[in-house]
N, C-alpha and C positions, 0 to 999 in steps of 0.2 A: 628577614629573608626578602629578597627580589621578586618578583612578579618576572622581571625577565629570565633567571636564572629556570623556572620550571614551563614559561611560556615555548623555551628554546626547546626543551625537552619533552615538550610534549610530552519448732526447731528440730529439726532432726531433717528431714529432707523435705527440700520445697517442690512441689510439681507446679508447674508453668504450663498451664494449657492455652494455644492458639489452636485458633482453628487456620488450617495452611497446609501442606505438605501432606504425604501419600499414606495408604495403608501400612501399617505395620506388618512384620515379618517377622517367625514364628523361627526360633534355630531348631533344626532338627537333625543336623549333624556339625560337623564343624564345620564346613566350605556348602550348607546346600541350605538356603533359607527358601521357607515358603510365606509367601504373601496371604494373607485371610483378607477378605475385600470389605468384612464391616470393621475393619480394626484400623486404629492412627499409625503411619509411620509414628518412631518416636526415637528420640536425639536423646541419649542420656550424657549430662554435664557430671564430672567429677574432679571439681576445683575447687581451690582452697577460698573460704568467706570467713575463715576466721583465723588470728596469727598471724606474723610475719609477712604475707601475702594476700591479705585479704583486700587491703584495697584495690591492687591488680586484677585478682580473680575475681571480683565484682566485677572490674571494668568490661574482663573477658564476657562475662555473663549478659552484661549489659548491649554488648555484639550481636550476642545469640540470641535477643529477643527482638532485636530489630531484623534481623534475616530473615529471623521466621516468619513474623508481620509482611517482610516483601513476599518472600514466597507462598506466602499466605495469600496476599493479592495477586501474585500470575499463576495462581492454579495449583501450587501444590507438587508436590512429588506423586508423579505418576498418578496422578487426578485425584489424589490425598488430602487427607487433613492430616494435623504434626500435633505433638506432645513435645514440651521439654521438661526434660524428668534433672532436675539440677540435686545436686549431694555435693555436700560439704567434705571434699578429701581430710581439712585443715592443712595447715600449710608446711607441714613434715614427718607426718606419723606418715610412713608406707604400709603399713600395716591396714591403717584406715582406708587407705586410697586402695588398697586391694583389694576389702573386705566391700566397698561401696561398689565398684567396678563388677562383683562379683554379683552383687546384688541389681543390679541394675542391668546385669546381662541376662541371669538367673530366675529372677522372682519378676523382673518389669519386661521382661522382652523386649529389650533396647533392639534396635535395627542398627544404628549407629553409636557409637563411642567418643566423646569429647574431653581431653584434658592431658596433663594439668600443668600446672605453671611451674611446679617445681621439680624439674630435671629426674631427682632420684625418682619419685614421686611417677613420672610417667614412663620412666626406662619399667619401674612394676609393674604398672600399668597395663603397659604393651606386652608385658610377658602373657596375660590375662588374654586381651583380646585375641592376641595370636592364639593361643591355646581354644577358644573359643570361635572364633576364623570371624571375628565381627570387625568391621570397619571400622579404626581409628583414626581421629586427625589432632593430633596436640597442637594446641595453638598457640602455647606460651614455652615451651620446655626446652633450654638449647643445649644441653649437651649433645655434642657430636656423635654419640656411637648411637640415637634412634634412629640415624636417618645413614651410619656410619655402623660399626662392626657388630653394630646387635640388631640390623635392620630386619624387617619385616612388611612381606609383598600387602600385609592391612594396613600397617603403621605409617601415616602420611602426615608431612610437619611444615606447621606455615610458617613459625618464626625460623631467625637464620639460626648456621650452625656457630659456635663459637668460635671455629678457627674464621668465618666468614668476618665476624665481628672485628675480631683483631687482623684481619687483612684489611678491611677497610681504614682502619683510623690509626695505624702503625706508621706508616709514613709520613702521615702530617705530625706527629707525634717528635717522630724523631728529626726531621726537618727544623720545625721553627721550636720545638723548646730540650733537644737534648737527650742524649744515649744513654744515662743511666737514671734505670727504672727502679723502683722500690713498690714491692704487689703488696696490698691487702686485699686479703682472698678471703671468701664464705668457704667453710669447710665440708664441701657435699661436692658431688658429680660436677653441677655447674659451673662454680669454680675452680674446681679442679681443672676442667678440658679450657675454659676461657683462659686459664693463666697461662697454661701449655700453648694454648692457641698464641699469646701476645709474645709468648717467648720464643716462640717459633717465628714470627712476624718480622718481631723487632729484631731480630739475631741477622738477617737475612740482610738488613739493611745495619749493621755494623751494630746494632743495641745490646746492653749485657741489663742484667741483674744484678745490684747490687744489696739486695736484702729481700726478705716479702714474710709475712705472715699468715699465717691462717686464724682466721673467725670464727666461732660459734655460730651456729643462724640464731638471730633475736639479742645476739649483741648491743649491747645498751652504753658501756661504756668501752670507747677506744681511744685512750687517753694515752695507756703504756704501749701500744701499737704507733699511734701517731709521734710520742718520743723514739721509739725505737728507729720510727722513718726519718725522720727529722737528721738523728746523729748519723744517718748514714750517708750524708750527702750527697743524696739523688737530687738529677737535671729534675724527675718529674714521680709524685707519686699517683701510681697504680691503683683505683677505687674500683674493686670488681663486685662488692656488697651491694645488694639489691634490697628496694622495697625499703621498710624500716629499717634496715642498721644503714644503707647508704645514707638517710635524713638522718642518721644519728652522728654517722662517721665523718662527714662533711658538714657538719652544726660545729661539731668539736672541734675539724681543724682548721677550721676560719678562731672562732675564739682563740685557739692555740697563735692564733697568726700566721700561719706556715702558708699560705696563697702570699706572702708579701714576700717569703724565700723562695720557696719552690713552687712547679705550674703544678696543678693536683688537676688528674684526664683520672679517662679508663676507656675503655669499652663502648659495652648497654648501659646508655642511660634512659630514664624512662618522666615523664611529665609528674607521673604520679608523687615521684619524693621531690620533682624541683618544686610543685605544689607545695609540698610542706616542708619546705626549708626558708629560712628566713632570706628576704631579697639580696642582701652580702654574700650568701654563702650559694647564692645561684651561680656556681664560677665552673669554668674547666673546658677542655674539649673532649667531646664524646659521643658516641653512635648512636640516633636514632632509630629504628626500625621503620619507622612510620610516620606521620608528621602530620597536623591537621592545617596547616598554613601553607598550601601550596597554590600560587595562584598562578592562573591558564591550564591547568591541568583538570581535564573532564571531568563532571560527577564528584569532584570532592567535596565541592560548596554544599550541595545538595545530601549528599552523607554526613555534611557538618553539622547540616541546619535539624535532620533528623533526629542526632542525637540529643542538640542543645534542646529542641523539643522535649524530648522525655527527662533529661536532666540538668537542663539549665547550666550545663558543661561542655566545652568541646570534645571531640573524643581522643583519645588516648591512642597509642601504638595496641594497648591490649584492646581497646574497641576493637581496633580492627582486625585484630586476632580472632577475637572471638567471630566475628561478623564473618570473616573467610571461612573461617573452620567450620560453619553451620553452613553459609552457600555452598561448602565442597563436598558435602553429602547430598544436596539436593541435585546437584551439579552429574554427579558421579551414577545418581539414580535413571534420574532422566537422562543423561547422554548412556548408560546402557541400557534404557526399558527394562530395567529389572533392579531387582531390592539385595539380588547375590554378589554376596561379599567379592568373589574373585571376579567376577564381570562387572564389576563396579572399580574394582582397585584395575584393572587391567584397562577401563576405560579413561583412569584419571594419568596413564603412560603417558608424560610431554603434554597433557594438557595445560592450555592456556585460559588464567581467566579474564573473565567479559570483563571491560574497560571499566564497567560500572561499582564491579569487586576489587577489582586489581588498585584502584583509587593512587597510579602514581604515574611517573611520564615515560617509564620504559614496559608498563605491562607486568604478568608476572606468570610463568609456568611452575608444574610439577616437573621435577626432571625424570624421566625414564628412567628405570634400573634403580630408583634411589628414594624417589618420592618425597623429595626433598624441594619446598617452595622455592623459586631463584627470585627474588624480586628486585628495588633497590635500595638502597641502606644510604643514610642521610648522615652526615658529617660535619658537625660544626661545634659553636659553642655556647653553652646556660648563656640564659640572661635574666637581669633582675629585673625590665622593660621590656617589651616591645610593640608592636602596633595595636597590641589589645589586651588586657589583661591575664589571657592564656597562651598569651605567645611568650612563651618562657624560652624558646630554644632559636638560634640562628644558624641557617643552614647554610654553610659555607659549600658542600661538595656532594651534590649527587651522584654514587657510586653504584656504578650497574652490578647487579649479583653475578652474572657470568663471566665477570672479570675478575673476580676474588671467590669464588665456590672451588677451585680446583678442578679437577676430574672425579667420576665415579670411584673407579678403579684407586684415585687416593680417597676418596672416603672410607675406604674399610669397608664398604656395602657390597658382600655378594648375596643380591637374594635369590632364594630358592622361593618357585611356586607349587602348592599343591597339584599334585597329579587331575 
């Protein structure tokens, strides 16, 4: 990546106690919290660390400890101290992520709600908090219908929505490597709406489908998938698998040899599996959300240097997941002087966050009516080198989210506020 390109552009449950952030907030009906002035705000995390996503949801984790630490040094939420009360979802039982959610709103008196990375996983989730009227922000979860036809005036989402994803990297897609696509899909929520999302993209601009599969989550071998893609003779195959089966899925089809016939894209791709994939099989083009190599662009060096501090890593797209999702509670508190849910979510309408969070060169709001983060989504291709040994990704195109989010009105999002 250029320098000029972003200069122009300007076991069982862990508690995480800092001292930082405000009083905690006691529910005593669904929409009406009270503040007790000797008690901690408290942020409860509900992300997967174990399974499938567990390297992700650490990363997310690892966000939310550094937020809390800043806010922790400029005083706090509403002249507070903070708790992070973290629970393990795992990374597909919904069952668990509601029962934690429940607890964590129930028995800990969470003030805020955080998670989770996997789509189905948070769409439960948010059924909970709504029912509860407790502020939610997912940080990792991109199926379209939580911020789209299942939305909700607490439910507030920093990563994009999937049809966003496949707006953005659909063009270059079909441009320089070709119209017909072959999907391999994870078979849950988030796949499902990202593959809908690429076929709706790509169709627009003259693209068909000529095959696709669905996946298991935790898929281990895609061996008979990758034959099936191969005889179909697709311009370009479709990797929409996240986390461990995308390092499994893209291990196999370099061995297979299929990068020497066909270009192998998708979507979301994320640092975390180009990490553990071997340097050959670092190949394709595909959407970052977030990018830690951005240079002339304020405050990111500085967020970089923080994190390699604590873990001797750069940070990930989910870093900065998690890192927004925890300052948009803080954010949300203090900009309405108050710990209540709906004067809280009614303050974060078209908010924009500070340069210092937003960490990219167009800025980044909440949309009104939606609550859905707009930020800008990065476009380019793996690499097995680049200027430092965690620069695995080449940023060919920064894509501003207000130019590929759609309207409200097409997201499916009518929300209704309590009385």
């Amino acid at each position: 990546m250029t320098s000029d390109m972003f200069s122009k552009r300007i076991d069982r449950r862990t508690v995480i106690k800092t001292a930082a952030l405000a009083g905690v907030a006691q529910i005593t009906s669904p929409f009406v919290i009270t503040a007790r002035a000797a008690d901690n705000v408290k942020i409860g995390l509900d992300n997967p660390l174990t399974g499938t996503y567990a390297a992700v949801g650490k990363n997310e984790l690892i966000g939310c400890q550094l937020a809390i630490e800043q806010i922790n040094a400029k005083g706090g939420i509403l002249g507070r101290k903070a708790e992070l009360l973290v629970e393990d979802s795992t990374s597909g039982d919904a069952g668990t992520a509601v029962q934690k959610a429940r607890k964590l709103i129930d028995r800990d008196k969470i003030d805020f709600l955080l998670g989770n990375v996997n789509s189905a996983l948070a769409l439960a989730m948010a059924g909970v908090s709504s029912e509860k009227g407790v502020l939610h922000v997912v940080p990792g979860g991109h199926t379209d219908a939580i911020t789209g036809a299942t939305c909700h005036w607490n439910v507030f989402r920093v990563c994009n929505t999937t049809q966003m994803e496949a707006n953005a990297v659909a063009g270059t897609l079909i441009k320089d490597y070709g119209k017909k696509w072959y999907y391999i899909t994870p078979d849950y929520a988030f796949g499902h709406t990202l593959q809908a999302g690429m076929e709706k993209a790509s169709a627009t601009l003259g693209g068909s489908k000529v095959g696709g599969d669905l996946t298991p989550l935790g898929t281990t071998d895609f061996s008979s998938y990758l034959i099936k893609a191969q005889a179909a003779k697709p311009d370009v195959i479709i990797f929409l698998v996240q986390g461990d089966d995308m390092v499994n899925a893209l291990k196999q089809a370099v061995q297979f040899g299929l990068e020497k016939k066909i270009h192998l894209a998708g979507a979301q791709q994320e640092l975390e599996p180009l990490e553990g994939l071997p340097p050959e099989a670092r190949i394709g083009t595909w959407v970052f959300e977030w990018y830690w190599n951005q240079p002339g662009v304020p405050h990111v060096a500085e967020f970089v240097a923080a994190i390699k501090k604590k873990t001797g890593r750069v940070p990930t797209a989910r870093t900065w997941f998690g890192f927004v999702s925890t300052w948009t509670c803080a954010l949300a508190a203090n900009t309405a002087k108050s710990l209540e849910a709906v004067k809280m979510a009614k303050a974060l309408q078209g908010f924009k966050l500070p340069p210092e969070i937003a960490l990219m060169p167009d800025g980044a709001f909440y949309r009104a009516g939606q609550n859905q983060l707009i930020p800008n989504l990065y476009v380019g291709n793996a690499q097995a080198k680049g200027s430092a040994p965690d620069d695995l990704f080449h940023v060919t195109n920064v894509v501003k989210g207000a130019d590929i989010a759609g309207t409200v009105a097409e997201s499916g999002c009518k929300m209704t506020w309590p009385a």
